[in-house]
C-alpha positions in Angstrom: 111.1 -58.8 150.6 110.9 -62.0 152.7 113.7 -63.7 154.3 113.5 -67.7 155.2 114.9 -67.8 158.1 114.6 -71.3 158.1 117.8 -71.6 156.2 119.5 -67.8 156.7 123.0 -68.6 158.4 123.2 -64.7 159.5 126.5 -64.5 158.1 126.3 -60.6 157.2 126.5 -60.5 153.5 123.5 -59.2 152.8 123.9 -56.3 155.5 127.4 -55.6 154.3 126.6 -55.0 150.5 123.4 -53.2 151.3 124.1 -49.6 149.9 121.0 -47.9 151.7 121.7 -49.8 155.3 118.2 -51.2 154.7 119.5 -54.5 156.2 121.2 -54.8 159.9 123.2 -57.5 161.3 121.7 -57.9 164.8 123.4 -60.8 167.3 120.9 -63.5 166.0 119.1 -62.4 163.0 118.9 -59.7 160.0 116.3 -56.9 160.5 115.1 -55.4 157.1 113.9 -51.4 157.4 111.9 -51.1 154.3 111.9 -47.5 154.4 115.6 -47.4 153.7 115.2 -50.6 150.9 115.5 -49.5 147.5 115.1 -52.6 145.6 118.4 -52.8 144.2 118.8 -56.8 144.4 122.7 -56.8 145.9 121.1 -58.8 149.2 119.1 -61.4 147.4 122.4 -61.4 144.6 124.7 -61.5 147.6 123.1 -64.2 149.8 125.0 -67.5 149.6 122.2 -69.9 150.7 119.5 -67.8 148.9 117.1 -67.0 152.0 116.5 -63.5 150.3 113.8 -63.2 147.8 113.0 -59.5 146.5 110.1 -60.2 144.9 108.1 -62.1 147.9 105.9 -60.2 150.4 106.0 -61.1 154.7 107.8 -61.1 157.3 111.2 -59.7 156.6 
């Protein structure tokens, strides 16, 4: 999973419709805990400016 955090707004959704709590609202920025992830899709489906893409590998 990669998130561009170039255009991520950290506005939650992804976090709040992860079913596994693989993603984590923090103060300024989304930490991703890939043990927890289990590729369901909701975040990337979920994001409104599309800064989540499943399918990429790096720096989550």
């Amino acid at each position: 999973m990669k998130i561009d955090r170039t255009i991520c707004m950290y506005c939650g959704a992804c976090a709040g419709t992860c079913p596994t709590l693989a993603l984590v609202l923090e103060e300024i920025r989304v930490r991703f805990i890939p043990e927890k992830c289990n590729n369901c899709g909701m975040c990337e489906m979920v994001c409104p400016v599309g800064a989540i893409d499943l399918d990429a590998e790096g720096d989550a």
